[in-house]
C-alpha positions as CSV (number, residue, x, y, z in Angstrom):
1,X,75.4,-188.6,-17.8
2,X,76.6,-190.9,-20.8
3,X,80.4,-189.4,-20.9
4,X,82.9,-191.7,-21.3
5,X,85.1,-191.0,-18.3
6,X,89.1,-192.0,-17.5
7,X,90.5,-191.3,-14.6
8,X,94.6,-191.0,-14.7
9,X,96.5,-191.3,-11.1
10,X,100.1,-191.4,-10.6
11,X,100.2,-193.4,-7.4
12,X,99.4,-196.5,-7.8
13,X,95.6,-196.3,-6.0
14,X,93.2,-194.2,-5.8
15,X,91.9,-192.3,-2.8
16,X,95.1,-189.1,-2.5
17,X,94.7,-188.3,1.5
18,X,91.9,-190.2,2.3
19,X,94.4,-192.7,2.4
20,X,96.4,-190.8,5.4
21,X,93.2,-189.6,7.1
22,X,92.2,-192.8,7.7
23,X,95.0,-193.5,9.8
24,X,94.7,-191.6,13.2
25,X,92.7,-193.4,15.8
26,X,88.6,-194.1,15.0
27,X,89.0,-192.7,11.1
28,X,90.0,-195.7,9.6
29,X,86.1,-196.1,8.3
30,X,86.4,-193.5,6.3
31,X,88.1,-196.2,3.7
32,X,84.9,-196.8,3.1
33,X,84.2,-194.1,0.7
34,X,87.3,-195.4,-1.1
35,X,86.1,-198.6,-1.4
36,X,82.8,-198.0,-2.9
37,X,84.8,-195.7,-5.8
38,X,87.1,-198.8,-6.4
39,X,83.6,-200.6,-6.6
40,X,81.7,-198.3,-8.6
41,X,83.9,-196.9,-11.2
42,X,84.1,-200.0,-13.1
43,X,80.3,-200.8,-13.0
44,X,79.8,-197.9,-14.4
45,X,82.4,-197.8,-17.2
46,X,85.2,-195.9,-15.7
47,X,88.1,-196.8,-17.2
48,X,91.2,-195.9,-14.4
49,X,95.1,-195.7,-15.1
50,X,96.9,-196.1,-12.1
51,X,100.6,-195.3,-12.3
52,X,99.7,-192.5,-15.5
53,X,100.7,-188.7,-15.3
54,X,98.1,-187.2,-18.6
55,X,99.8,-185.2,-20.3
56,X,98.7,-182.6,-22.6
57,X,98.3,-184.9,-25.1
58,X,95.6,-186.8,-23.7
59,X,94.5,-184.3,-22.5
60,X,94.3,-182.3,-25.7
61,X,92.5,-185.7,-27.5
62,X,89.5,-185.3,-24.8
63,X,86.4,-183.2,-24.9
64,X,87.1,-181.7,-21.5
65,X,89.3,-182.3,-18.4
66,X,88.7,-182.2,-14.9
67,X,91.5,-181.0,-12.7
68,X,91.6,-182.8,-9.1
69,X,95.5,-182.8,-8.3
70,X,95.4,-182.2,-5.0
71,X,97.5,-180.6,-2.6
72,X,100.3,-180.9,-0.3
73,X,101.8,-180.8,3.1
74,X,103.1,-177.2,4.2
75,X,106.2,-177.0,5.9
76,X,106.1,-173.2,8.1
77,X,109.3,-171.5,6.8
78,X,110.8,-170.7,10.2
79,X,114.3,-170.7,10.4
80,X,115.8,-174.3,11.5
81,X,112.5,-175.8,9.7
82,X,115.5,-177.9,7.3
83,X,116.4,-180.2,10.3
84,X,116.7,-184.0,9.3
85,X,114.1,-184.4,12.6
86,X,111.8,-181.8,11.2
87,X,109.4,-183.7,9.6
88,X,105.4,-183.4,8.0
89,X,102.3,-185.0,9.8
90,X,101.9,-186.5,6.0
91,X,105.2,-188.1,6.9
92,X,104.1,-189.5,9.9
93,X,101.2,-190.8,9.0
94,X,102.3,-192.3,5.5
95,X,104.7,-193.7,7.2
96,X,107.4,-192.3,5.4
97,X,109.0,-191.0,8.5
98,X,109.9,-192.6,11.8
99,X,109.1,-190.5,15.6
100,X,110.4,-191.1,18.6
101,X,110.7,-190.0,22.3
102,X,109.2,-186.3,22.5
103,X,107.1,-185.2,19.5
104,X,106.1,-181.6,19.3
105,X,103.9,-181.0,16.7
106,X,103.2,-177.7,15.2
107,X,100.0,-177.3,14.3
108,X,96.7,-178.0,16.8
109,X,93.9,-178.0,13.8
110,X,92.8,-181.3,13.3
111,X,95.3,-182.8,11.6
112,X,97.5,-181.6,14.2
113,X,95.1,-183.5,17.0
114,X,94.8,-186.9,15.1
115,X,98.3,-187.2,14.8
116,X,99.3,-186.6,18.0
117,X,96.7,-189.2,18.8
118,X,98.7,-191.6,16.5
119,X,101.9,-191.0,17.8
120,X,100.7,-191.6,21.6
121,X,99.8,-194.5,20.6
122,X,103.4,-195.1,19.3
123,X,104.6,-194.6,22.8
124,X,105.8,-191.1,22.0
125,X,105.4,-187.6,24.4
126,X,103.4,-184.6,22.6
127,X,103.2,-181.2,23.1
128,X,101.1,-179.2,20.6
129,X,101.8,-175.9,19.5
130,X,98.8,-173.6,18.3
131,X,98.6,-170.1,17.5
132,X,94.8,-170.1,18.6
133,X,93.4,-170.1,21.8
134,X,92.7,-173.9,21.3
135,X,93.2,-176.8,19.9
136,X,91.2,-178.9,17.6
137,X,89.1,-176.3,16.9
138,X,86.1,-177.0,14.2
139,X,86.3,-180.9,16.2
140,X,82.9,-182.2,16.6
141,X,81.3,-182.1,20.4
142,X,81.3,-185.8,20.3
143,X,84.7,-186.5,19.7
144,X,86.4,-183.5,21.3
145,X,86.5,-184.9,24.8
146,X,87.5,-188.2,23.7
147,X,90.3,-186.4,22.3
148,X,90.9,-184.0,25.7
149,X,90.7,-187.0,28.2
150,X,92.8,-188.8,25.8
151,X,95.5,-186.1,26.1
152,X,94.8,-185.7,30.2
153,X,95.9,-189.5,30.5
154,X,99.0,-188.5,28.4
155,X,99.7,-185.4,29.8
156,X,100.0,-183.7,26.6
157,X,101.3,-180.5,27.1
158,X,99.1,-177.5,25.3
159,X,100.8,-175.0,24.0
160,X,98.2,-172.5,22.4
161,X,98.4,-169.0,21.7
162,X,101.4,-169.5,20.9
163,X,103.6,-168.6,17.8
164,X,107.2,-170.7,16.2
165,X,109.9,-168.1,15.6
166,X,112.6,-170.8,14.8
167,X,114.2,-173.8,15.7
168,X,117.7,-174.5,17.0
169,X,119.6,-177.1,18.8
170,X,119.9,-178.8,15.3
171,X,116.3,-179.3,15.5
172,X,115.8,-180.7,19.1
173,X,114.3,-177.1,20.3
174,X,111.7,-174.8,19.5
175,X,111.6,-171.2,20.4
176,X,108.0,-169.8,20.2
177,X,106.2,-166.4,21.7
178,X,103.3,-166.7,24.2
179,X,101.4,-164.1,21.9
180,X,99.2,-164.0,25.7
181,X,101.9,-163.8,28.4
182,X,103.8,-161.8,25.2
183,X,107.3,-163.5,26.2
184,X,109.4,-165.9,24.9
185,X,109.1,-169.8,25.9
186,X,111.7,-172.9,25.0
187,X,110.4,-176.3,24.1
188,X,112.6,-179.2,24.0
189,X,111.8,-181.9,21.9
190,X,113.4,-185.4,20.1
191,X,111.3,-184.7,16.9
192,X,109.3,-181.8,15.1
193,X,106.1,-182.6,13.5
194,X,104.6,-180.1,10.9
195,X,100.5,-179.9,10.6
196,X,100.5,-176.8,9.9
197,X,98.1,-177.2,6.7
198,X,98.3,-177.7,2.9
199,X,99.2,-175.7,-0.6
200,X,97.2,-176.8,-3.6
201,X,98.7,-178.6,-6.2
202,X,99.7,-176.4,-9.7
203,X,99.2,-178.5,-12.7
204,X,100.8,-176.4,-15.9
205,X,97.7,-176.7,-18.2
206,X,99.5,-174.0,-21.1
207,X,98.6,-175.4,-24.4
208,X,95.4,-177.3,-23.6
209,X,92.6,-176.2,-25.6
210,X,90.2,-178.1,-24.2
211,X,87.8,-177.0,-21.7
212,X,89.1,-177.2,-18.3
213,X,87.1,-177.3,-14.6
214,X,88.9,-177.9,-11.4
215,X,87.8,-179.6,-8.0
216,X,89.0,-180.4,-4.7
217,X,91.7,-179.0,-2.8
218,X,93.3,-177.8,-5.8
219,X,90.3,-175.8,-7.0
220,X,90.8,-172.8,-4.6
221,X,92.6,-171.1,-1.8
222,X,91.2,-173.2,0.9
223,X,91.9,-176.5,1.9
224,X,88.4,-178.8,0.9
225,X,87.0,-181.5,2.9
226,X,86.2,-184.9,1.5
227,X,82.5,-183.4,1.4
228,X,83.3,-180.3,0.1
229,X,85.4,-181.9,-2.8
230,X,82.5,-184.4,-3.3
231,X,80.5,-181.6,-4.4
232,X,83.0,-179.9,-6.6
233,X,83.7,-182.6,-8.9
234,X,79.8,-183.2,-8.9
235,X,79.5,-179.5,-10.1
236,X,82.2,-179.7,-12.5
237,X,80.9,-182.5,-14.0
238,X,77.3,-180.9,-14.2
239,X,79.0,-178.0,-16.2
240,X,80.6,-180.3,-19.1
């Protein structure tokens, strides 16, 4: 739209979870949409820092700013959740943080699925804990029983309306409610494995007086898909 655009990252690429979706089992394609930024941006001027934090400064010296932070990982503040072998599926998949024999994972949305995917293939038991009456739910009908018969040759254990009160044993057991049955069940476990969602990233924007439009996860209450986010920065930049 003849802007001249820069882009400032702190990590050192671009991408933010893309990066860790792409690693469960069949999503590493979806690099592709990273790779065609990393193509693009330059051809058309872009000018990205990598390893930069803007401050207000910059931000101040621009004609408007676009806000696309993020989010992160949401740890569920039960009590026992500060065990060393408590960790976040952004751990896990990062790589950040080591599993071994029986993973539980919190947290049977999709995240929750695709890494229990990725730590089968690790060699690792699951069991999945969900508050719903079932997991993956919003999974396509294409790859949902890819994902079930996948879990039936693992004999995953599926643990769904179900709800974490806390976790003891220095982190190596979970007590939870059958919200159905309406009693209390044990689960014994080697490590815990949060996918319980995300928070949106806060960027303290007090003393820029330039125009300011937000997009992505960290635009609103709800967690954005990579379409979804798409579409935001599209429609923030159609409002500069």
């Amino acid at each position: 739209r003849g802007h001249q655009v820069d882009v400032y990252e702190k990590a050192d690429h671009i991408g933010g979870q893309i990066h860790l979706a792409a690693v469960p089992p069949r999503k590493s394609e979806i690099l592709r949409s990273v790779e065609y930024f990393e193509r693009i941006l330059p051809e058309l001027g872009v000018t990205i820092h990598l390893n930069t934090e803007c401050s207000k400064e910059i931000m101040n010296g621009a004609d408007a700013v676009i806000v696309a932070v993020g989010a992160h990982d949401f740890i569920l503040p039960v009590p026992g959740a500060d065990n060393e072998n408590v960790v976040s599926s952004w751990d896990v998949l990062s790589g950040k943080a080591e599993v071994k024999g029986h993973c539980a994972i919190i947290g049977g949305g999709l995240v929750g699925t695709e890494t229990a995917e990725y730590v089968l293939e690790k060699g690792c038991q699951v069991s999945v804990i969900e508050m719903l009456d079932q997991i993956a739910n919003g999974e396509s009908s294409t790859i949902l029983p890819i994902i079930m018969k996948d879990f039936a040759q693992h004999d995953v254990k599926q643990y769904v309306n179900t709800k974490v009160n806390r976790i003891v044993n220095e982190g190596k057991t979970i007590l939870a409610t059958d919200t159905k049955e309406e009693k209390e069940i044990s689960i014994d476990c080697d490590t815990i494995i949060m996918a319980v969602g995300s928070k949106k990233n806060e960027l303290d924007m007090e003393g820029v007086t330039v125009p300011v439009y937000y997009a992505g996860d960290c635009s609103g209450d709800r967690t954005a898909s990579i379409a979804e986010a798409v579409r935001a920065g599209y429609a923030a930049a159609n409002e500069i």
